[in-house]
C-alpha positions, -999 to 999 in steps of 0.1 A, spaced: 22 37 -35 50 49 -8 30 62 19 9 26 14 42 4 12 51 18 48 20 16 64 16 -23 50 56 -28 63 45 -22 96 15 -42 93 33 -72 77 61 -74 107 36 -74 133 28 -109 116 61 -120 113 66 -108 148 34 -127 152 43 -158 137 75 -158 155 59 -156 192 32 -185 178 69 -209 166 87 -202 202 55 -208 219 43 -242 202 82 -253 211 69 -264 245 48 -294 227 81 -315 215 112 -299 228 113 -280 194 130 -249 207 157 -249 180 134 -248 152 110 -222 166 138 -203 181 160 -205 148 129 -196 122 121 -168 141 158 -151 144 164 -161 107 125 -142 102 135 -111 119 169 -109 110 169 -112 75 139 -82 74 158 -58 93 191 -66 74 175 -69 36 156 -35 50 189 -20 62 211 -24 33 183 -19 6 163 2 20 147 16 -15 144 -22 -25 116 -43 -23 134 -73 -19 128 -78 22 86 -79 9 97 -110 -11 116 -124 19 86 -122 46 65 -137 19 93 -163 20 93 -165 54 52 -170 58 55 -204 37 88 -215 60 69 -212 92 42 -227 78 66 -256 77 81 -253 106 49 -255 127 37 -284 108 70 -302 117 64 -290 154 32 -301 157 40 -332 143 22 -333 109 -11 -316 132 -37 -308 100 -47 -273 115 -8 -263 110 -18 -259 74 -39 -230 75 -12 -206 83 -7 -203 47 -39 -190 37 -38 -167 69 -3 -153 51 -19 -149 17 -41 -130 31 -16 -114 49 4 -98 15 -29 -88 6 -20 -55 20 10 -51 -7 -15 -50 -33 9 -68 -55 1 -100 -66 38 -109 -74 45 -110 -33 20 -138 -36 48 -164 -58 72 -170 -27 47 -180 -5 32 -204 -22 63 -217 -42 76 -228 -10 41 -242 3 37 -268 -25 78 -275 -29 73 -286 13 38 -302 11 52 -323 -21 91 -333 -5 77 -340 30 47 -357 18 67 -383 -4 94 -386 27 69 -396 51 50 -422 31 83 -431 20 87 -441 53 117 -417 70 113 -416 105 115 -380 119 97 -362 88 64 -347 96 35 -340 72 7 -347 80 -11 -372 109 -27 -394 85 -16 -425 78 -20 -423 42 -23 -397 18 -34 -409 -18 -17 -390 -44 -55 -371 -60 -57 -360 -24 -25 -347 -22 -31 -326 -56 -68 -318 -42 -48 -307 -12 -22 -284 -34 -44 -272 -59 -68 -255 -32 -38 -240 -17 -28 -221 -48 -66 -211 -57 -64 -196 -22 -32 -179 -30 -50 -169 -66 -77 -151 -54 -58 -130 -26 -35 -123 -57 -63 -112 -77 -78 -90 -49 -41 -74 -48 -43 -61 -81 -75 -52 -82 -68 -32 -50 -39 -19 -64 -59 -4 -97 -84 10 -75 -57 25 -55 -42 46 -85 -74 52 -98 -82 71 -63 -48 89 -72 -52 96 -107 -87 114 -94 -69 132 -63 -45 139 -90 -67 157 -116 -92 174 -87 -56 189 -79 -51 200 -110 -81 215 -114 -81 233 -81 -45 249 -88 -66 262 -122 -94 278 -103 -69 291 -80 -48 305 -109 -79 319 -124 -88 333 -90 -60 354 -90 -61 365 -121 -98 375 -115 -84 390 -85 -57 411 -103 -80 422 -131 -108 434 -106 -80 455 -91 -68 471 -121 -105 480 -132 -107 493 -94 -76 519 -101 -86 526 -139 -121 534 -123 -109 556 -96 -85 571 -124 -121 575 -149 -135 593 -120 -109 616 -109 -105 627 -150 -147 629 -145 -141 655 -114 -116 675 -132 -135 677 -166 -165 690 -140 -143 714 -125 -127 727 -158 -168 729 -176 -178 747 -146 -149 768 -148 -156 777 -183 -191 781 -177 -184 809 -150 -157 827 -175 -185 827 -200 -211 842 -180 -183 869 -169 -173 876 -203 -214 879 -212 -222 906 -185 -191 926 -192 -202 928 -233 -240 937 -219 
């Protein structure tokens, strides 16, 4: 699974790189430049630095899954509760898809419904400054209609993660044996090889004993017919 934890490292910072750009950008709407600027140095940072000093852990993986929920925050609160601020967390889901592990999945959405379910009670609680969502009321089935899709969303890309993932080592466990199998055709090969040579030299030996048992019957042949003229 190395070569395809690399290739989905790369693919996962572009995102976070991604999501970054998006915060800074959407920072023009309501003077939110700490926020965006802050989330996205915080995103970055702690990737490079969890990737720098465990570099054979998986632990930064867990930390942009982290990160995908907290932006997902952060532009709701910059957008001022705006609805379509939401779906950012199903676009990171499917995302960590990539991992194939359905475990990078449980950051992401732990921090998705622990947000939804503190901002949405401090805004109808009536705090000023807290932004969930632009409606003036959110009734409490709605709210759990609301957090329930979000984690059959996040099921489902989990599911498709393992199953990815089994279908990945089954693909290796084939390469594997066709491997196998190959190194015993090539071992047989050789040896095919090594015995056709040796019946190659024990032939050339057969026919060089052949030539001298013709020379030496030919050779006794000739003493024979000497030996019968001089007795006639």
């Amino acid at each position: 699974m190395q070569n395809l934890y690399e290739r989905a490292d790369e693919f996962t910072f572009r995102f976070l790189l991604a999501y970054s750009v998006f915060g800074i950008a959407i920072s023009t709407y309501y003077d939110t430049w700490l926020i965006g600027l802050s989330t996205a140095a915080l995103a970055i940072g702690s990737w490079f630095a969890f990737k720098l000093l465990l570099p054979t852990h998986s632990l930064h993986r867990y930390v942009a899954s982290g990160f995908f929920g907290v932006f997902v925050g952060t532009f709701i609160y910059q957008m001022h509760g705006l609805f379509e601020m939401h779906f950012f967390a199903f676009i990171g889901s499917a995302i960590l898809i990539v991992y194939q592990n359905w475990r990078y999945q449980i950051p992401l959405i732990t921090f998705i419904v622990i947000h939804h379910a503190v901002f949405a009670y401090l805004q109808y609680s009536g705090m000023s400054g807290v932004y969930f969502t632009q409606l003036e009321y959110m009734s409490l089935h709605t709210f759990i209609y609301h957090a329930c899709l979000a984690i059959t969303v996040v099921m489902v890309c989990g599911y498709w993660a393992h199953h990815f993932k089994k279908l990945t080592l089954a693909d290796a466990a084939k390469s594997l044996e066709l491997s196998n199998r190959m190194d015993l055709v090539n071992k047989m090969n050789k040896k095919l090889t090594k015995s056709q040579q040796e019946l190659s030299v024990k032939n050339d030996e057969l026919e060089n004993t052949k030539s001298k048992l013709l020379s030496l019957t030919e050779k006794q042949a000739n003493m024979y017919e000497r030996l019968r003229k001089g007795v006639n």
